[in-house]
ZADRENRO-665756 format. One line per field, with one value per residue: x, y, z of N, C-alpha, C, O in turn; residue number from 1. Coordinates in steps of 0.001 Angstrom, whole numbers. Atoms other than C-alpha are relative to their C-alpha. Layout:
BEGIN
nX = [X; ...]
nY = [Y; ...]
nZ = [Z; ...]
caX = [X; ...]
caY = [Y; ...]
caZ = [Z; ...]
cX = [X; ...]
cY = [Y; ...]
cZ = [Z; ...]
oX = [X; ...]
oY = [Y; ...]
oZ = [Z; ...]
resi = [NUM; ...]
***
This chain:
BEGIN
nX = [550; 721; -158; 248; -1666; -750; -61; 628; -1552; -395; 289; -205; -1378; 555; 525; -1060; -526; 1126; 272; -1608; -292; 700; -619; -483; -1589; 354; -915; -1493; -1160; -742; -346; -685; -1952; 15; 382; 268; -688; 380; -720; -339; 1044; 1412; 1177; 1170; 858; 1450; 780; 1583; -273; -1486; -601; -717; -568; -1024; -1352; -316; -826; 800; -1149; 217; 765; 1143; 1436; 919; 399; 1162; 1230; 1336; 382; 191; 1103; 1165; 35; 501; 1696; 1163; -409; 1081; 121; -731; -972; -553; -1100; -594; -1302; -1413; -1000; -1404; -1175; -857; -1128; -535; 774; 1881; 291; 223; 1087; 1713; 458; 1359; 1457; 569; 244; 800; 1767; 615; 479; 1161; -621; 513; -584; -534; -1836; -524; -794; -376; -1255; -497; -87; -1043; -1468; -22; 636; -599; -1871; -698; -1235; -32; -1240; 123; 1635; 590; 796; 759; 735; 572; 794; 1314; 630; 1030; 1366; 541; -707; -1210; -1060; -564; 1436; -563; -1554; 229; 982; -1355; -572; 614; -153; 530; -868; -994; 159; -136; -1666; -369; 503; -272; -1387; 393; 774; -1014; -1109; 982; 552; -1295; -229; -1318; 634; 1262; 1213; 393; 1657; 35; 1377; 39; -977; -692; -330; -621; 31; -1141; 452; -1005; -120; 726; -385; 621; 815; 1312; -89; -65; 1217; 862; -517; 510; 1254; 70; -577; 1717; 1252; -137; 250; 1429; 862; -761; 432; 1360; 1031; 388; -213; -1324; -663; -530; 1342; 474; -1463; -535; -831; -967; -873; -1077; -1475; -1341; -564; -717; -344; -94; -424; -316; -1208; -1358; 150]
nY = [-614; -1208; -1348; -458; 490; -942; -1388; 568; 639; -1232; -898; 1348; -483; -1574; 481; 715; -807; 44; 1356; -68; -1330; 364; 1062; -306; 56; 1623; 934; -443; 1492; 242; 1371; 598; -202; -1496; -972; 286; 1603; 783; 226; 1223; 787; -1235; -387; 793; -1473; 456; 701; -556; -1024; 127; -869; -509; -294; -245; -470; -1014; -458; -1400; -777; -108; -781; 896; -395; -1203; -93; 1212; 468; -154; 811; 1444; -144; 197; 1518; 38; -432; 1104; 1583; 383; 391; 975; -669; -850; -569; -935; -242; 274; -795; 1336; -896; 722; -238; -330; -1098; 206; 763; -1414; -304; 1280; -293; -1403; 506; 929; -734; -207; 1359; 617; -1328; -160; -1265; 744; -3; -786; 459; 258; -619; -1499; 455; -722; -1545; -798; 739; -66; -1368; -1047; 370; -645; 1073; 873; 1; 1376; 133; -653; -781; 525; -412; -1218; 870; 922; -341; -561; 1146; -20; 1264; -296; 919; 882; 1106; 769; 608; 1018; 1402; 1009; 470; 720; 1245; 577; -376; 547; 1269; -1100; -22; 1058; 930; -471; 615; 1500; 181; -468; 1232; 1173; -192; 249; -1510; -798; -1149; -947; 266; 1572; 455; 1806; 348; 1303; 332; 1331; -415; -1445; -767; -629; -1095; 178; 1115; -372; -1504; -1474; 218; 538; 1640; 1059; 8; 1008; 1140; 776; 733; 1160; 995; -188; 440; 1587; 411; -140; 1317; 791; -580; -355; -1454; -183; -1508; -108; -1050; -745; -285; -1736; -306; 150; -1202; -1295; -444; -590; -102; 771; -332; -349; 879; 462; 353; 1326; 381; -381; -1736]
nZ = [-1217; -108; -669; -1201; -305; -35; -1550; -922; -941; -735; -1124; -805; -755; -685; -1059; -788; -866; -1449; -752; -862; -1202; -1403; -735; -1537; -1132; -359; 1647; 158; 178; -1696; -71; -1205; 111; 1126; -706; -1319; -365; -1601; -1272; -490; -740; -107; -1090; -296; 271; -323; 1001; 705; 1004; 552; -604; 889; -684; 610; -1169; 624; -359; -10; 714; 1563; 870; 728; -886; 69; 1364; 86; -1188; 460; 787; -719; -838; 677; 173; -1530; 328; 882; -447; -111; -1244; -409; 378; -1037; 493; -1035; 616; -776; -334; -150; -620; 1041; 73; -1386; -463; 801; -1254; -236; 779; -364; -1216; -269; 1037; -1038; -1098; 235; 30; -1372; -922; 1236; 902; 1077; 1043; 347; -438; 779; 1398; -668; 120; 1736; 45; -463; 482; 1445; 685; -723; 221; -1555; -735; -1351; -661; -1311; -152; -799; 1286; 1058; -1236; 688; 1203; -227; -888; 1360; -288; -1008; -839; -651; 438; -829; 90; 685; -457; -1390; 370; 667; -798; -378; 450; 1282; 521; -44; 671; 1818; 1009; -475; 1566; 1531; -149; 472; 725; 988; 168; 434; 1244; 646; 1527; 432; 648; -532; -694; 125; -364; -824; 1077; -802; -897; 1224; 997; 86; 969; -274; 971; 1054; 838; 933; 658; -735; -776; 350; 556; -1220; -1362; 790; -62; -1293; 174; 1062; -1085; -1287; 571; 153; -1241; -493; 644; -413; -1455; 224; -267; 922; 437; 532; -251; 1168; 1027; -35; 589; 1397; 673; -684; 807; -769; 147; -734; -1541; -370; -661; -2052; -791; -131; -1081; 9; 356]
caX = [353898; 350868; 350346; 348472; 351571; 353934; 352078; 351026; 355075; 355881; 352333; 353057; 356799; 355322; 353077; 356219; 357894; 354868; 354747; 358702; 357969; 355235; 356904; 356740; 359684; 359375; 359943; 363361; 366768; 367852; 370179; 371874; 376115; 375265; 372844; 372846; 374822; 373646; 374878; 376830; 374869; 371514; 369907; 366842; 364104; 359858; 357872; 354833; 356953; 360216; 362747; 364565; 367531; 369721; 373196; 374297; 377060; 376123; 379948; 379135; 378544; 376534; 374237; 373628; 372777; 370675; 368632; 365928; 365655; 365396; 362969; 360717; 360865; 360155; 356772; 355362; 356564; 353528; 352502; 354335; 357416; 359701; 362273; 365017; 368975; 371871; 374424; 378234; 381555; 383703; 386007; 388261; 385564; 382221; 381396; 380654; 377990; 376135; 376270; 374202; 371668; 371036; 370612; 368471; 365936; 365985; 365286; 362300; 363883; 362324; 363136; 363862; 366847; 367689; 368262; 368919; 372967; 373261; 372517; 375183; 378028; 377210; 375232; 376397; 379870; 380210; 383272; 382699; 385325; 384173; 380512; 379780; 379628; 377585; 375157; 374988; 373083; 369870; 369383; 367340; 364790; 364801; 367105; 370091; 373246; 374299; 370516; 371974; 375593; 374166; 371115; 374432; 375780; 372821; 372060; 369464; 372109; 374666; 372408; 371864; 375694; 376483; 373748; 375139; 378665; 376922; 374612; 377723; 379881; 377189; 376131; 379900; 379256; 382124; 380490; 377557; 374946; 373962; 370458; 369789; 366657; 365367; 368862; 370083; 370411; 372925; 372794; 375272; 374868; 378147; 376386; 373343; 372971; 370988; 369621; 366442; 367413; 368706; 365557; 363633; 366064; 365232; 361527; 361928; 363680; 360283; 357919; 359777; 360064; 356727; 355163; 357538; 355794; 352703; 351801; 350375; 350764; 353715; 356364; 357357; 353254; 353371; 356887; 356453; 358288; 360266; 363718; 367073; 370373; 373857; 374759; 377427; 380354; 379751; 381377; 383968; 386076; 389282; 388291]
caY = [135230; 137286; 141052; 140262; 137528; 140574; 143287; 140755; 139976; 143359; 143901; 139817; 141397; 144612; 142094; 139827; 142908; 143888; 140460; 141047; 144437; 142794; 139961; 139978; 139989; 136351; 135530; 137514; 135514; 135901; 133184; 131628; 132128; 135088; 137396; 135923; 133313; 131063; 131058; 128568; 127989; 129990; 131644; 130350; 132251; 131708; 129884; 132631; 135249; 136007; 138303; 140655; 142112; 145184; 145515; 148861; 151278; 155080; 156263; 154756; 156819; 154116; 153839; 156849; 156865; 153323; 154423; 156437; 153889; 151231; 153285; 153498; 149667; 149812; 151334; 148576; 145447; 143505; 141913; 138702; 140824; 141416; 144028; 145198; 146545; 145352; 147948; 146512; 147790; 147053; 149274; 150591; 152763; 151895; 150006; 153207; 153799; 150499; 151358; 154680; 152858; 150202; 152843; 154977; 151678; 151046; 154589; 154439; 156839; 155868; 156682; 160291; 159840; 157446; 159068; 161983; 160299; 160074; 163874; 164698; 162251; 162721; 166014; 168322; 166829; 167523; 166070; 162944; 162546; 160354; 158928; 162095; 163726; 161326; 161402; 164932; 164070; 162682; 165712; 167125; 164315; 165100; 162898; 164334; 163190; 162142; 159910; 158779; 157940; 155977; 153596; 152569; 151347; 149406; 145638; 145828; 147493; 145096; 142598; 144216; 144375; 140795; 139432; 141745; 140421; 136653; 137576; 139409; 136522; 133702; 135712; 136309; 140387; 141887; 145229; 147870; 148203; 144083; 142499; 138978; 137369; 134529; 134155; 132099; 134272; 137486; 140073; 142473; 145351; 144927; 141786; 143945; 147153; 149398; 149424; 148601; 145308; 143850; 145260; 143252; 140188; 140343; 140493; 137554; 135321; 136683; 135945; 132275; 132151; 133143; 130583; 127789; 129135; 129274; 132853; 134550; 138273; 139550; 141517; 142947; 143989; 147935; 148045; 147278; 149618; 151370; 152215; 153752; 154978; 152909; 152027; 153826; 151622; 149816; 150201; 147619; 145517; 147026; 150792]
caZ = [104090; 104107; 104650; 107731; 108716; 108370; 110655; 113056; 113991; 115427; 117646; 118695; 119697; 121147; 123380; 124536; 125576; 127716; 129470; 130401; 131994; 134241; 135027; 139116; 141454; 142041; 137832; 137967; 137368; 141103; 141397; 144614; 144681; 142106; 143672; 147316; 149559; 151868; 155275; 156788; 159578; 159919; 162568; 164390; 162896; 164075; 161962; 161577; 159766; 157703; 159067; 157184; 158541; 157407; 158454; 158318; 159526; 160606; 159375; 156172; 153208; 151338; 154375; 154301; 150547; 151127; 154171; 152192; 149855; 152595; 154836; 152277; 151471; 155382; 154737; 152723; 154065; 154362; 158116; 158027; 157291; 160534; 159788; 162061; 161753; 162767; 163703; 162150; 163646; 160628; 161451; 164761; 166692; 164895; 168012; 169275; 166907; 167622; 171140; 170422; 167962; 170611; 173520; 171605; 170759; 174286; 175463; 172470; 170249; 166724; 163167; 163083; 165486; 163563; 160224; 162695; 163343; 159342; 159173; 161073; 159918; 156715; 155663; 158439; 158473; 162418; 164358; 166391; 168584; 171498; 172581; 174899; 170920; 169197; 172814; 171913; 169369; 170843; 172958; 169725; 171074; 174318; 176156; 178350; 177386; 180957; 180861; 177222; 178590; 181673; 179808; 177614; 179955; 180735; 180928; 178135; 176302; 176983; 175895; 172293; 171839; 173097; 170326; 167739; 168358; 167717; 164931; 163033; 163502; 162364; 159204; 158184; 157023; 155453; 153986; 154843; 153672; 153791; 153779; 155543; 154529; 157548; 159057; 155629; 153130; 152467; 150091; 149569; 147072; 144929; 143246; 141988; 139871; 142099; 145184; 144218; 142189; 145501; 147580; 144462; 145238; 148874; 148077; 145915; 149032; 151388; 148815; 148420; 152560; 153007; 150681; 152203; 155904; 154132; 154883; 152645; 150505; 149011; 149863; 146453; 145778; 146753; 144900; 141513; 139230; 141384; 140332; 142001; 141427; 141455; 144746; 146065; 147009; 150426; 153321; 153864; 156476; 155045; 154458]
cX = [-1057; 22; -651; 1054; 1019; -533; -657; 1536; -118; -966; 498; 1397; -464; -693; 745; 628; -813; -47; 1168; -440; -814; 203; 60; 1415; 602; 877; 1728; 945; 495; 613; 981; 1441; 374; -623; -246; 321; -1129; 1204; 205; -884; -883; 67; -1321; -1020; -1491; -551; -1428; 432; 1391; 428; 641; 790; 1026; 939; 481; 1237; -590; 1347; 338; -575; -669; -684; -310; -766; -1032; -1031; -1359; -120; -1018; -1162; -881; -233; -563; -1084; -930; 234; -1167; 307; 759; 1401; 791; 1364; 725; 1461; 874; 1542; 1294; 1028; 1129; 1178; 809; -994; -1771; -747; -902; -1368; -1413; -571; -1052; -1102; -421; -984; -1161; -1438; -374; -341; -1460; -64; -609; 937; 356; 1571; 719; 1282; 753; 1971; 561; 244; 1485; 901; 31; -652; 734; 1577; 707; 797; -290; 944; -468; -1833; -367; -605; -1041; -1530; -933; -1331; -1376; -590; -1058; -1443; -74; 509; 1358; 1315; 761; -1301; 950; 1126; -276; -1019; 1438; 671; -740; -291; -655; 634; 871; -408; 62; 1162; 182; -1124; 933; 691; -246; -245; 896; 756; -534; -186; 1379; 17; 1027; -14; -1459; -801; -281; -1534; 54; -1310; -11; 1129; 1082; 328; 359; -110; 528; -89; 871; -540; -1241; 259; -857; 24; -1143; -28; 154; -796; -1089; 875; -728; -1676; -401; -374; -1208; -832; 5; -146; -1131; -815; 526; -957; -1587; -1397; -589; 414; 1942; 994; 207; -1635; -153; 1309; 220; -29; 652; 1425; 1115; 1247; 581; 38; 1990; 1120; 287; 961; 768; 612; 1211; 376; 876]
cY = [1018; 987; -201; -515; 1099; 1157; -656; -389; 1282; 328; -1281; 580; 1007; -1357; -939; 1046; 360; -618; 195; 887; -422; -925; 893; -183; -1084; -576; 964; -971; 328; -1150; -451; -313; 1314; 1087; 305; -1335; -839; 280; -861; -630; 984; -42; -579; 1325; -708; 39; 1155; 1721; -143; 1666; 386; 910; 985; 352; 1418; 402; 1233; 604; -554; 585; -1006; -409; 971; 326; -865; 558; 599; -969; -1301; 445; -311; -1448; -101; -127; -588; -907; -415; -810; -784; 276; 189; 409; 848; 196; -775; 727; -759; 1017; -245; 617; 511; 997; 298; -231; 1380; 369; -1175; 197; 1103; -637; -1032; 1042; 791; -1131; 112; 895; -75; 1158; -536; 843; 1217; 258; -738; 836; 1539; 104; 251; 1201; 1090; -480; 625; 1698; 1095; -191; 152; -1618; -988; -617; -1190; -379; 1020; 706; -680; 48; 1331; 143; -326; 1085; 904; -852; 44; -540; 870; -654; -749; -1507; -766; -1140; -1652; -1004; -684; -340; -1046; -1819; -332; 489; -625; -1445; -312; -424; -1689; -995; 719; -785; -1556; 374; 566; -1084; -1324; 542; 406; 1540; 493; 1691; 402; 613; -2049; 79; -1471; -265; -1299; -785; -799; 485; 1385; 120; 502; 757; -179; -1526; 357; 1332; 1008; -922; -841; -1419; -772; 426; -1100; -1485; -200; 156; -1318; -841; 46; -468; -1845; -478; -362; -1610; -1458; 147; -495; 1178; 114; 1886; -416; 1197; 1312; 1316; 1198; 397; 46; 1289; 1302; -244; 911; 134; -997; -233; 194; -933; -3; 52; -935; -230; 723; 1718; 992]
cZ = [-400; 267; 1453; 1032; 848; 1147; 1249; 620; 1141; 932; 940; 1130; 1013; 1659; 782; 1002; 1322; 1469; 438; 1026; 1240; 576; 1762; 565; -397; -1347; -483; -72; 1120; 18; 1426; -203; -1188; 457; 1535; 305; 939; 1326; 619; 1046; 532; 1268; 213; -624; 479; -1325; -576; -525; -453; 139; -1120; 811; -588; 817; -806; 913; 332; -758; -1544; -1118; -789; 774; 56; -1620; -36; 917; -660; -794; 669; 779; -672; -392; 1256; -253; -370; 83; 374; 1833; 464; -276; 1539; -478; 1149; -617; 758; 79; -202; 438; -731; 436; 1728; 559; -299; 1094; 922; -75; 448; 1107; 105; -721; 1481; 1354; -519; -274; 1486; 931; -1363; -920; -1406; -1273; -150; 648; -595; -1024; 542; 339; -1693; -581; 538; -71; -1306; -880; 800; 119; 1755; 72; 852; 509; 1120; 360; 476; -1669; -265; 1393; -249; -1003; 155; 1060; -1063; 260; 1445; 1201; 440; 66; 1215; 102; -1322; 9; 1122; -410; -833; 202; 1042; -127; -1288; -1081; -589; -859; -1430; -318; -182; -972; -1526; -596; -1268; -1281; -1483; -213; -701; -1308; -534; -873; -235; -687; 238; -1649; -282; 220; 525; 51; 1155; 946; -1042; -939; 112; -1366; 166; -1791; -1566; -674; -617; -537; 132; 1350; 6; -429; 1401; 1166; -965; 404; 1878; 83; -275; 1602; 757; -428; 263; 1852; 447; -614; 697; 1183; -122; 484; -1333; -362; -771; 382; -912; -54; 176; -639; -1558; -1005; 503; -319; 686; -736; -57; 1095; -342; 370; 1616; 692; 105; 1298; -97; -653; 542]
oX = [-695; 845; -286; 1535; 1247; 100; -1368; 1613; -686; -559; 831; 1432; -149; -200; 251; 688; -561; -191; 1127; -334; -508; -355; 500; 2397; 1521; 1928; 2371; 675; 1707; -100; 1931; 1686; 1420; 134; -690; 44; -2070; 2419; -759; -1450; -510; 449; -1909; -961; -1449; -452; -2156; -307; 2145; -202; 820; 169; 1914; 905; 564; 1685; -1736; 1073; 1170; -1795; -1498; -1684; -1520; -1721; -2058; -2158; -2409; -1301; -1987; -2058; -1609; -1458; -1687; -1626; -2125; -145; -1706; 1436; 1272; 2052; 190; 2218; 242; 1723; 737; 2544; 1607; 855; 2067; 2220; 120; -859; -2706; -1693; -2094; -2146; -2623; -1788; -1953; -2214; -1275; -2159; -2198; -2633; -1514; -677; -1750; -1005; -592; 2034; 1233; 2649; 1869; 2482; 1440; 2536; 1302; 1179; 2018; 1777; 959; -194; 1508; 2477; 1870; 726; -244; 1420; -51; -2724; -1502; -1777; -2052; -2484; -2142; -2493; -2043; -1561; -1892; -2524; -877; -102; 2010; 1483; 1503; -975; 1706; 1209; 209; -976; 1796; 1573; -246; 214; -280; 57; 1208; 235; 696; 1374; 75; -822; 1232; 459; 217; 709; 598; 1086; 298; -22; 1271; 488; 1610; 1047; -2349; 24; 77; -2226; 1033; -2054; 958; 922; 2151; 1109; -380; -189; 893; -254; 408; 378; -1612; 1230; -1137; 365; -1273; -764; -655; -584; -1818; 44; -1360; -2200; -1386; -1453; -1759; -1576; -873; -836; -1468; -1268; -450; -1749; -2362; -2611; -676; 830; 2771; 599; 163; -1530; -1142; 1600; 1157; -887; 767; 1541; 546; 1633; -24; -304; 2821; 551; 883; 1927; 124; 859; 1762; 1321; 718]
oY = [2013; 1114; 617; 170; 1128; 1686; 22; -931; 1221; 1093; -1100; 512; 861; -1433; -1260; 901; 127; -97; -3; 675; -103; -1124; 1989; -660; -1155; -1209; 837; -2151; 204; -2136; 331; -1333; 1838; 2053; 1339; -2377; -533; 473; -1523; -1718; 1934; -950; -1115; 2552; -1938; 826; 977; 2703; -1010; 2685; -346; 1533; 409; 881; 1653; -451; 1314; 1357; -141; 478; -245; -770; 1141; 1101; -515; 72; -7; -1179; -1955; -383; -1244; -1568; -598; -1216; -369; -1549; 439; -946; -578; -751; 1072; -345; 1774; -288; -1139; 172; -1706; 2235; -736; -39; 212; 2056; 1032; 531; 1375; 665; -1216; 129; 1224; -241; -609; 866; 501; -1051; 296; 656; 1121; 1916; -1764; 1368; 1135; 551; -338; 1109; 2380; 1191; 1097; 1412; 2158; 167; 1297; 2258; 1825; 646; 305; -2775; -612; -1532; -2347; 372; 1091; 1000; -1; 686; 1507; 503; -468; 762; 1641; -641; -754; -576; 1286; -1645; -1706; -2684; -1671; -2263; -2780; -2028; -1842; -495; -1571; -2355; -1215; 137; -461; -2270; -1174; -1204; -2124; -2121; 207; -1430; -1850; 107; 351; -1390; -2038; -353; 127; 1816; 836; 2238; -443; 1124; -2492; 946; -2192; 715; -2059; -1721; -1324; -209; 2207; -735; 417; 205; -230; -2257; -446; 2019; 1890; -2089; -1926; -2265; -1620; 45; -1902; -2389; -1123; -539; -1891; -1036; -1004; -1137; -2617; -1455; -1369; -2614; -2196; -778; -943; 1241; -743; 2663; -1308; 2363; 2496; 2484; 1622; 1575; 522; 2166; 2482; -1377; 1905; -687; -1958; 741; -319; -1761; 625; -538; -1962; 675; 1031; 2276; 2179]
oZ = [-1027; 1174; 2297; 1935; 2057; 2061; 1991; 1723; 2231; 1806; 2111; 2358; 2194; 2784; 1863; 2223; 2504; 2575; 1653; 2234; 2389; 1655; 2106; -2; -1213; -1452; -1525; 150; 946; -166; 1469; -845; -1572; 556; 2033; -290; 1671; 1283; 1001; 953; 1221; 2006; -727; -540; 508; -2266; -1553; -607; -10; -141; -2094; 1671; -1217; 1928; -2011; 1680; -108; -1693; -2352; -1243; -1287; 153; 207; -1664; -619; 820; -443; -517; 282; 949; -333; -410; 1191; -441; -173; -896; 1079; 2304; 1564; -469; 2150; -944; 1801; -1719; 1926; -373; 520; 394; -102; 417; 2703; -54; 20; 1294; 1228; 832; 676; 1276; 935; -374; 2260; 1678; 79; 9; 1914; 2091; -1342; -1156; -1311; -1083; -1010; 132; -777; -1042; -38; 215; -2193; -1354; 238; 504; -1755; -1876; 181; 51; 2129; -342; 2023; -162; 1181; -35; 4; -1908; -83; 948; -400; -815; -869; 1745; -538; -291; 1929; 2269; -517; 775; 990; 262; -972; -490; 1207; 273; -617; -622; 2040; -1113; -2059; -2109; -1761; -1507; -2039; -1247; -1329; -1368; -2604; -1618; -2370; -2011; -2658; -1358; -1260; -2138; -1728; -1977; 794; -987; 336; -2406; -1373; 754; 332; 87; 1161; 1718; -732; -1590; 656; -2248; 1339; -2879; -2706; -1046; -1473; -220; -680; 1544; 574; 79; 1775; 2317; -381; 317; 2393; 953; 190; 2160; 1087; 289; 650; 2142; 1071; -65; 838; 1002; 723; 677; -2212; 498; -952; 411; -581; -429; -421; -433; -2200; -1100; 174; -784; 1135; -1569; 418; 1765; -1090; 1082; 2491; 208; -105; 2095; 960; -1212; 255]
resi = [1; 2; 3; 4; 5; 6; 7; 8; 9; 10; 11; 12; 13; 14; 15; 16; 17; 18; 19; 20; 21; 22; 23; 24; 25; 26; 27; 28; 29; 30; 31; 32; 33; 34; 35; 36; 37; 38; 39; 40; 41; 42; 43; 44; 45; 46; 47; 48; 49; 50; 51; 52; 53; 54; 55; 56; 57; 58; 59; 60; 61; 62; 63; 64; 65; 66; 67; 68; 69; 70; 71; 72; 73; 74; 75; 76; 77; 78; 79; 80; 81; 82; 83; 84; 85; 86; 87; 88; 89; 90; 91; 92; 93; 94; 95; 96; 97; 98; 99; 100; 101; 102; 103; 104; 105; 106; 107; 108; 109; 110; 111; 112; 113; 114; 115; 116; 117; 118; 119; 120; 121; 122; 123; 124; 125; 126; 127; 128; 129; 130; 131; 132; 133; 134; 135; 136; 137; 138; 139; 140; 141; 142; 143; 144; 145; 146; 147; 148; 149; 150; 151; 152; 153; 154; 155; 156; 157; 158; 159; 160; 161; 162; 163; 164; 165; 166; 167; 168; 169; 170; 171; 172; 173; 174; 175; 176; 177; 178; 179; 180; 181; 182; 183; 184; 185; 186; 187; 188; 189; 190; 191; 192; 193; 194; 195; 196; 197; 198; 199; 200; 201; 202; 203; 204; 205; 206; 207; 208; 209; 210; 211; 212; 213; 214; 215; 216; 217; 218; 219; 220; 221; 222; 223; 224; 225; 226; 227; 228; 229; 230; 231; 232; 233; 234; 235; 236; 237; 238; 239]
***
């Protein structure tokens, strides 16, 4: 072997490593019954974008740990991207909770109410005892908790719950925080090792939807090298 042989291995290695780190989303080992199921029988989804769907909890402490992670994923979802939540009631009284996330959408309450519920389950630690509390809640935005009480009790309200019901029962979630990718594919945190890996897995599935659709862009492309904690363990059915 030559001397040039010899110091030509290590920059050759140096430049393999390289080529790993930029590997896109897309060339990851994401694999199907390992990092994400199929669903027995999908949802209808429209042909001129791919839905992305997270299911969350508000009395879950690993939603509350995922949602900055996830807003910010929000932020850069490219056009053909539609992203909404799905409020789950895993446990006796959750139900509750979906009912105020629904009511606030449909009064046009946006993202600081939102994360504004998390704040106070979780950071402030206050007592919620019955809906008139969690109501409470939304008058920080402006809304009168008998106005709150009485749209949730409304039909476009009712309609909200009465898909949830379906769209929980069709996708089969058993744990918070979840992702759902076109109506066909779940994710579920306990099968990656952050956050982030399984917001890179559900890029992947968008990028592969999209191309299938024949949009165009990428989901992953304002994301690369971002990086998160453990997740927390999720929420479950039997908590």
């Amino acid at each position: 072997m030559s001397n040039l042989d010899f110091r030509m291995k290590p920059i050759a290695a140096l430049a393999g490593l390289f080529a790993l780190i930029a590997l896109p989303v897309a060339a990851q080992n994401f694999e199907e019954g390992r990092h994400y199921q199929r669903i027995g029988t999908p949802a209808a989804t429209p042909d001129d974008r791919v839905q992305v769907i997270e299911a969350f909890a508000y009395p879950c402490p690993a939603c509350r740990a995922f949602h900055p992670i996830i807003a910010r994923w929000e932020s850069n979802v490219p056009e053909h991207v539609e992203f909404s939540r799905l409020p789950i009631a895993l446990q006796r009284g959750w139900d509750l909770f979906a009912r105020a996330y629904y009511t606030a959408k449909v009064l046009g309450l946006g993202e600081d109410a939102h994360e504004a519920v998390f704040k106070v389950l979780h950071d402030e630690r206050r007592a919620i005892r019955n809906f008139e509390d969690i109501a409470a809640i939304y008058a920080d935005f402006g809304v009168e908790t008998s106005t709150f009480i009485n749209t949730s009790q409304s039909f476009a309200v009712e309609s909200h719950m009465g898909r949830n019901r379906t769209d929980v029962a069709r996708f089969g979630i058993r744990q918070t925080p979840t992702m759902v990718v076109q109506g066909k594919w779940l994710l579920s945190p306990g099968n990656f090792e952050s956050y982030q890996q399984m917001l890179d897995a559900v890029d992947y599935l968008v990028a592969r939807e999209a191309e299938a659709l024949g949009l165009n862009g990428s989901a992953a492309e304002a994301r690369q090298g971002d990086s998160e904690p453990e997740p927390e363990t999720a929420g479950t059915a039997s908590e």
